[in-house]
C-alpha positions as CSV (number, residue, x, y, z in Angstrom):
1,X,131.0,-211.5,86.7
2,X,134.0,-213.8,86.4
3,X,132.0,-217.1,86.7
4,X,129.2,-215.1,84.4
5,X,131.3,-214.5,81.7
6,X,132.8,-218.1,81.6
7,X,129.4,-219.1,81.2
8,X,129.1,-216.8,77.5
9,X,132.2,-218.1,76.7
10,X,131.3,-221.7,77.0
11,X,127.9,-220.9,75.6
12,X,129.2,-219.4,72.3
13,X,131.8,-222.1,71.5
14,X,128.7,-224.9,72.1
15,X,126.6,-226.3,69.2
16,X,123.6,-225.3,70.3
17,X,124.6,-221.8,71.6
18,X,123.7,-222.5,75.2
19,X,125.8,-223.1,78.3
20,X,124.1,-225.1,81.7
21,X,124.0,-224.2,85.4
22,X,122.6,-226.0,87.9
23,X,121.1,-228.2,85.7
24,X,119.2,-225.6,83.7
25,X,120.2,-224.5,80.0
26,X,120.5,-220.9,79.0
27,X,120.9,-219.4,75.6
28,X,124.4,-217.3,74.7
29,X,121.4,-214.2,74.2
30,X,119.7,-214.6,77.7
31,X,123.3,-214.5,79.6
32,X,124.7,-211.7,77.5
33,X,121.4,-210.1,78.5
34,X,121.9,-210.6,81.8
35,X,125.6,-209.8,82.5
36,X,125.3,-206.0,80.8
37,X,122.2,-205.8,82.8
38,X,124.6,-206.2,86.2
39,X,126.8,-203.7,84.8
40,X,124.2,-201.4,84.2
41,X,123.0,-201.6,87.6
42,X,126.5,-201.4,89.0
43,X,127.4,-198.2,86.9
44,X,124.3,-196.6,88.4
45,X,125.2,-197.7,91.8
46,X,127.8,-196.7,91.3
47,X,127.0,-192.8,89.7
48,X,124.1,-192.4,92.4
49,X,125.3,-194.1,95.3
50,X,123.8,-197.0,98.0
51,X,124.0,-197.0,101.9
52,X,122.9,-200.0,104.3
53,X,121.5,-197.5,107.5
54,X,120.5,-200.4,110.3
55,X,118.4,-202.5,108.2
56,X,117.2,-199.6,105.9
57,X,118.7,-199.8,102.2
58,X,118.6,-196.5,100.6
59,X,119.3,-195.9,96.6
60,X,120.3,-193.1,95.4
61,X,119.2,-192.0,91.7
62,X,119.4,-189.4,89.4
63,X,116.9,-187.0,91.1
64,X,118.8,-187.9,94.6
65,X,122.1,-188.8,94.5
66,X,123.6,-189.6,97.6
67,X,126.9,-190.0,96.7
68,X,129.6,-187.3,98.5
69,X,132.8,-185.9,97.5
70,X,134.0,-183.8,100.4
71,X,137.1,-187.1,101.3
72,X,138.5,-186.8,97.7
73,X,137.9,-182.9,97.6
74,X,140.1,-182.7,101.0
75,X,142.8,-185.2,99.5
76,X,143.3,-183.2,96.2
77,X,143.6,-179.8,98.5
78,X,145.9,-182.0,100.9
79,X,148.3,-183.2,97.7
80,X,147.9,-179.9,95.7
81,X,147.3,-176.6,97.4
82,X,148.5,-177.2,101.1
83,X,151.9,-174.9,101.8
84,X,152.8,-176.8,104.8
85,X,155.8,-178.7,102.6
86,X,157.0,-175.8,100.8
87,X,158.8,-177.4,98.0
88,X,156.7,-178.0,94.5
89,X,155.4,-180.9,94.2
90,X,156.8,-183.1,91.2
91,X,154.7,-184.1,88.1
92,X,152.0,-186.8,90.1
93,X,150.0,-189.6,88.3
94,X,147.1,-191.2,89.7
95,X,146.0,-194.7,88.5
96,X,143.2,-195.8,90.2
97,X,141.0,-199.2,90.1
98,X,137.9,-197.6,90.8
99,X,135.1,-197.3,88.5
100,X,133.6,-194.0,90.0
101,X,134.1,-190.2,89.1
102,X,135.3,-188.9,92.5
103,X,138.6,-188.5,91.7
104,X,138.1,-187.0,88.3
105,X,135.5,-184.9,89.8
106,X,137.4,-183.5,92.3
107,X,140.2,-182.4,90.5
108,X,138.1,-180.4,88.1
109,X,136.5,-178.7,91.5
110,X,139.9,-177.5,92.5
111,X,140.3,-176.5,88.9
112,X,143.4,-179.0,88.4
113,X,144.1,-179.8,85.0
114,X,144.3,-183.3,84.3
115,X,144.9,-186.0,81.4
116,X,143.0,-188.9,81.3
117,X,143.1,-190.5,77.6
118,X,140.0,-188.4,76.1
119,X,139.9,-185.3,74.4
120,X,136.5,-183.3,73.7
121,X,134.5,-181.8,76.7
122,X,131.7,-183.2,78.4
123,X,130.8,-185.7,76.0
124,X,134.9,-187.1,75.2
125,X,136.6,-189.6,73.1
126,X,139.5,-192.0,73.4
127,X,142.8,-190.2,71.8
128,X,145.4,-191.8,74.5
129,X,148.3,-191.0,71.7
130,X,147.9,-188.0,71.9
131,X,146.3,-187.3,75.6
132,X,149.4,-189.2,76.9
133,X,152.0,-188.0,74.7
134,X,154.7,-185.6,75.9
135,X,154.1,-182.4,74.9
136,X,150.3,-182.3,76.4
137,X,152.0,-183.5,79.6
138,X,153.3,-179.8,80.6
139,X,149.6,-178.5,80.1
140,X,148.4,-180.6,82.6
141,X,149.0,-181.2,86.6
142,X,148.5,-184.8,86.6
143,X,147.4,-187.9,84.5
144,X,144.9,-190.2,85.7
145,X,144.9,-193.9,84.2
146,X,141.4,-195.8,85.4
147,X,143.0,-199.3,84.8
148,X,139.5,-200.5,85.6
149,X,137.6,-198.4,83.0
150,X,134.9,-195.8,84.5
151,X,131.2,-196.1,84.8
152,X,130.7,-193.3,82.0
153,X,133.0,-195.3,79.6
154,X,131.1,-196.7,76.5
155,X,132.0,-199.2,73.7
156,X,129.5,-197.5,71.5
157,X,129.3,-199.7,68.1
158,X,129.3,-196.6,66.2
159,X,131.3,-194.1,67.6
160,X,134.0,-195.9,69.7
161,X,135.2,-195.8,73.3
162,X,133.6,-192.3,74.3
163,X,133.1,-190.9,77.9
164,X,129.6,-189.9,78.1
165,X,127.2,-188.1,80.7
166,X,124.4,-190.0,82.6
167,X,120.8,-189.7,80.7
168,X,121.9,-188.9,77.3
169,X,120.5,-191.0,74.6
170,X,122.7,-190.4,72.1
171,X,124.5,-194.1,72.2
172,X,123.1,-196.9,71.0
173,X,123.7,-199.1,73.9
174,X,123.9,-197.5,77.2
175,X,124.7,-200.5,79.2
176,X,127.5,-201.4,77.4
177,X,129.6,-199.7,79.9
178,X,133.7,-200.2,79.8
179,X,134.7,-201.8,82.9
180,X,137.5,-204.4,83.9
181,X,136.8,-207.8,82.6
182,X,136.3,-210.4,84.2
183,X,139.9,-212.2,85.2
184,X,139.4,-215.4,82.8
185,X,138.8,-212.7,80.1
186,X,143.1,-212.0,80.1
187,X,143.0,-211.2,76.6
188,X,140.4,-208.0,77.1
189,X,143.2,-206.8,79.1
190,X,145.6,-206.6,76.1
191,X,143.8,-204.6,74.1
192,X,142.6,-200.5,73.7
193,X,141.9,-198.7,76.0
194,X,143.2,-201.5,78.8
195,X,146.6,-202.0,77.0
196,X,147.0,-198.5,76.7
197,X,146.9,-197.7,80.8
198,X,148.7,-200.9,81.7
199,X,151.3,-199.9,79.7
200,X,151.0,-196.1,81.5
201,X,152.1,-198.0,85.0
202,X,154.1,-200.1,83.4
203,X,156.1,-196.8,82.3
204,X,155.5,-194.6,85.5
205,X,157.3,-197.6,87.7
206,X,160.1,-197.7,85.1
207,X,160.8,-194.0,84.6
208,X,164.2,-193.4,85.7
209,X,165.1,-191.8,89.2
210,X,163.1,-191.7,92.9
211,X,160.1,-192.6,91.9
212,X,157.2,-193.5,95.1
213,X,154.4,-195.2,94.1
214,X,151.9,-194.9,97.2
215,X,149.1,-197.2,97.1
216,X,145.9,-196.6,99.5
217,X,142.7,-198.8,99.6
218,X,144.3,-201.0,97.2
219,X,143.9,-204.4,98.7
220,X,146.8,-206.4,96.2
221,X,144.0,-208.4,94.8
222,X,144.9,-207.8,91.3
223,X,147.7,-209.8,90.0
224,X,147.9,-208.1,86.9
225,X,148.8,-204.9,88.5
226,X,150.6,-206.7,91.6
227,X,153.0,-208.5,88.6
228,X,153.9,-204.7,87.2
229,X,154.8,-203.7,90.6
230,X,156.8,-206.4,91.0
231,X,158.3,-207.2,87.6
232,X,159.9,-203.5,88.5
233,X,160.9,-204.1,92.1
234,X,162.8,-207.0,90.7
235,X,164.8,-204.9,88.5
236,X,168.2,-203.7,89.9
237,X,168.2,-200.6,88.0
238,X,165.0,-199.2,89.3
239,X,164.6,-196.7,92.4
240,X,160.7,-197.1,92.8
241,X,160.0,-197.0,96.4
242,X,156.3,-198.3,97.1
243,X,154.9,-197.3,99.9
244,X,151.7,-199.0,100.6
245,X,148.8,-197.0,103.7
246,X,146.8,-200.5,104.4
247,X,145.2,-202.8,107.7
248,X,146.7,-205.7,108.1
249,X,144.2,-208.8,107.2
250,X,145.3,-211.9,109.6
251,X,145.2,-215.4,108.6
252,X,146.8,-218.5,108.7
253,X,151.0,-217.4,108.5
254,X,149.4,-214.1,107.0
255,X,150.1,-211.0,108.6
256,X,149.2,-208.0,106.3
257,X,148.2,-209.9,102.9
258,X,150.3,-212.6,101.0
259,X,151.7,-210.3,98.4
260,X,152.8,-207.1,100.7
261,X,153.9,-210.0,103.3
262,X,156.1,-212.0,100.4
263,X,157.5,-208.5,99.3
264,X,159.0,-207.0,102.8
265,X,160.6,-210.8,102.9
266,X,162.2,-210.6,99.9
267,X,165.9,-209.4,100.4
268,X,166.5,-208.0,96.7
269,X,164.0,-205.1,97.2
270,X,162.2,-205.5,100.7
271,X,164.3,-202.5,101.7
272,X,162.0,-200.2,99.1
273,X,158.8,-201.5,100.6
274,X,156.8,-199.9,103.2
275,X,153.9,-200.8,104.8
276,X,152.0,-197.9,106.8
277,X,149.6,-199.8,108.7
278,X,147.1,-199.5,111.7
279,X,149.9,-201.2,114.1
280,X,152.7,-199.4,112.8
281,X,155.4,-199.2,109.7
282,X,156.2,-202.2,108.1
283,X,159.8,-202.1,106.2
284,X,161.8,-205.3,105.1
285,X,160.2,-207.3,107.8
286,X,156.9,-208.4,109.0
287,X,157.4,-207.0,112.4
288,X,156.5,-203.2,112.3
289,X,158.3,-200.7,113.8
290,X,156.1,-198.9,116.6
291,X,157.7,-196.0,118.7
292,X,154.6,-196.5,121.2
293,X,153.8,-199.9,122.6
294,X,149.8,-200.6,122.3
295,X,149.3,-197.1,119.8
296,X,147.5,-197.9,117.0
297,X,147.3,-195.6,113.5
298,X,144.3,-193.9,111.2
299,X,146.9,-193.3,108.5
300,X,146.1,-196.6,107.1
301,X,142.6,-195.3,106.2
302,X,141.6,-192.6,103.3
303,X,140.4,-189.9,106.3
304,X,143.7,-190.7,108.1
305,X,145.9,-190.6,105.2
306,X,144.5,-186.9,103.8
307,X,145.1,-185.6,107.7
308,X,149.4,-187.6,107.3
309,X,149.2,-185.3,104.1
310,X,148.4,-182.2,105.5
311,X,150.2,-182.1,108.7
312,X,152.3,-185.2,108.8
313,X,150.6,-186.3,112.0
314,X,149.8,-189.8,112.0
């Protein structure tokens, strides 16, 4: 998508509207064409879900979805309705990268409210000033911030940013479908509904007090998000702890990944990092601290973290 959209851009800024590859020429209309067509097909993927069995490929579609909620159902039953940790639970945000509804979806099955930037019902439309303002915070359990965008987002030319069911043909562009830009496309980032989110992490990690931001199939990839994190670890005044349920990925002088690796080294705030991996926890050091030589740890994965939730067994 990245190398796609470099493509448009160079195509729109040339004379003749057309951009080469691979010693072909293609018009600024043909690639356009063919980058929402990709995002089309990966908002249905995925809304309706795809499995490799063996060699088999199956596709799921709108008469037979085979997409399944029960993990995400579990984990909002874990966070919100186990009574194994008495105390209340303080006000939680999620902020996902994931364009997918599970989360969402599951929070409305365990009838949690939540505020994600829309108002309206099923069909919804962007009003982050007022979703995200204070006083509809207490009428809510939790905010979610997709900094990602969602796979039933729409930049309709008409209407706006709306959040819109599957099949509906009320939009004049259904595969115009608001999801991260590519990462040469910085400038998408800085503007509504993007700017709005970032700025929503950007203010969770910088909210005075013990804040714990715990990240869990996030793989650091993302500098733009890695740089928040960071840009607040950095500051001496802040008590975010991040605590971070990941594998490691070996390579050359890589033990976990280069950004969790370079923060546990760093002696202004590697104290406030912790890595809960499959070998052990990882805390201002890359050597991690294992009470049982040889064990190895499921909290790491989404299963294994849901079961450290409700029991704190690991």
């Amino acid at each position: 998508m990245s190398h796609l959209g470099d493509l448009i851009a160079l195509s729109e800024r040339s004379k003749n509207t057309e951009a080469s590859l691979n010693g072909s020429s293609y018009s600024s209309e043909k690639l356009n064409h063919c980058y929402r067509e990709i995002v089309k097909i990966i908002g249905e993927t995925m809304r309706y879900g795809y499995k490799k069995d063996n060699e088999t490929e199956i596709v799921g579609n709108i008469k037979n979805p085979i997409v399944q909620i029960e993990s995400h159902v579990k984990f909002i039953q874990a966070l919100f309705l186990n009574k194994v940790n008495l105390e209340r639970r303080s006000s939680i945000s999620f902020f996902t990268t994931n364009y997918d509804t599970l989360l969402e979806d599951a929070l409305a099955l365990n009838k949690i409210n939540v505020i994600d930037g829309f108002s309206g019902g099923a069909m919804g439309f962007w009003n982050a000033d007022f979703e995200f303002s204070a006083h509809t915070e207490r009428a809510a359990s939790c905010s979610l911030f997709k900094l990602h965008g969602s796979v039933d987002w729409h930049r309709d030319s008409e209407y706006g940013l709306v959040r819109a069911r599957y099949g509906t043909k009320y939009l004049l562009d259904a595969t115009d479908i608001m999801i991260y830009p590519q990462k040469t496309k910085y400038v998408e980032t800085q503007k509504d509904p993007f700017a709005v989110l970032f700025f929503g992490l950007r203010s969770a990690l910088t909210t005075g007090g013990q804040n714990v931001l715990i990240t869990c199939g996030y793989s650091f990839s993302d500098d733009h998000i890695n740089s928040e994190i960071e840009h607040c670890l950095r500051d001496r005044n802040n008590k975010t702890t991040v605590v971070a349920f990941t594998d490691e990925k070996p390579a050359k002088e890589v033990v976990i990944n280069k950004t969790l690796d370079r923060w546990l080294q760093d002696e202004p705030f590697g104290e406030r990092v912790f890595v809960a991996s499959k070998n052990g926890l990882y805390n201002n050091s890359l050597t991690p601290a294992n009470p049982e030589e040889g064990k190895q740890f499921e909290w790491w994965m989404f299963s294994g973290l849901i079961k450290f939730i409700e029991s704190g067994e690991v």
